[in-house]
C-alpha positions in Angstrom: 81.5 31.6 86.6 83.8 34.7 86.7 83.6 36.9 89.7 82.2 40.1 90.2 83.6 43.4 91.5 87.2 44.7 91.1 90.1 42.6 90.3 92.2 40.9 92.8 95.4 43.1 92.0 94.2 45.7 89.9 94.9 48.7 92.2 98.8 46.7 93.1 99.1 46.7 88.8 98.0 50.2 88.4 100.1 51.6 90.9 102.7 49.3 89.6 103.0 50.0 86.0 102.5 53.9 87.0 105.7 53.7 88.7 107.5 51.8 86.6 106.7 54.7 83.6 107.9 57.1 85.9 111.0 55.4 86.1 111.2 55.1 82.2 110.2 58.7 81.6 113.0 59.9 84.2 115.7 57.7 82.5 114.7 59.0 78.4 114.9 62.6 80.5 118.4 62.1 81.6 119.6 60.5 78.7 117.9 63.0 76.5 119.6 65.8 78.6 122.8 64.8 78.8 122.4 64.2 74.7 121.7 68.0 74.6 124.7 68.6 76.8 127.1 67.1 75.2 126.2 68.6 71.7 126.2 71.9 72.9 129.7 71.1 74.7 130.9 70.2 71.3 129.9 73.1 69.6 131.6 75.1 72.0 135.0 72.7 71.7 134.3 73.5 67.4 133.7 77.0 67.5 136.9 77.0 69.9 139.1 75.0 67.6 137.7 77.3 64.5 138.8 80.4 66.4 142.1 79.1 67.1 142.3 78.6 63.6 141.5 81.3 62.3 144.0 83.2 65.0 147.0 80.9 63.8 146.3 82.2 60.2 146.5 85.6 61.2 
């Protein structure tokens, strides 16, 4: 017969898995932000070099 009431380790599971998606999320976050940081440092390093050459033409 299967028991009745709540599972053994269903509150340790919940509380488990909750914090390991935390952990997940924060790690996509920081990857995804320093994604975003280092394409907007590039565009910056482009539209340098583009000035620069632009300036040398000149």
């Amino acid at each position: 017969m299967t028991k009745n009431g709540k599972a053994k380790n269903g509150i340790n599971k919940a509380k488990h898995t909750k914090l390991l998606n935390r952990k997940k999320n924060k790690i996509k976050q920081q990857k995804e932000r320093n994604k975003q940081r280092l394409k907007a440092l590039n565009k910056k390093i482009n539209e340098r070099g583009e000035n620069n050459k632009i300036n040398a033409q000149e």
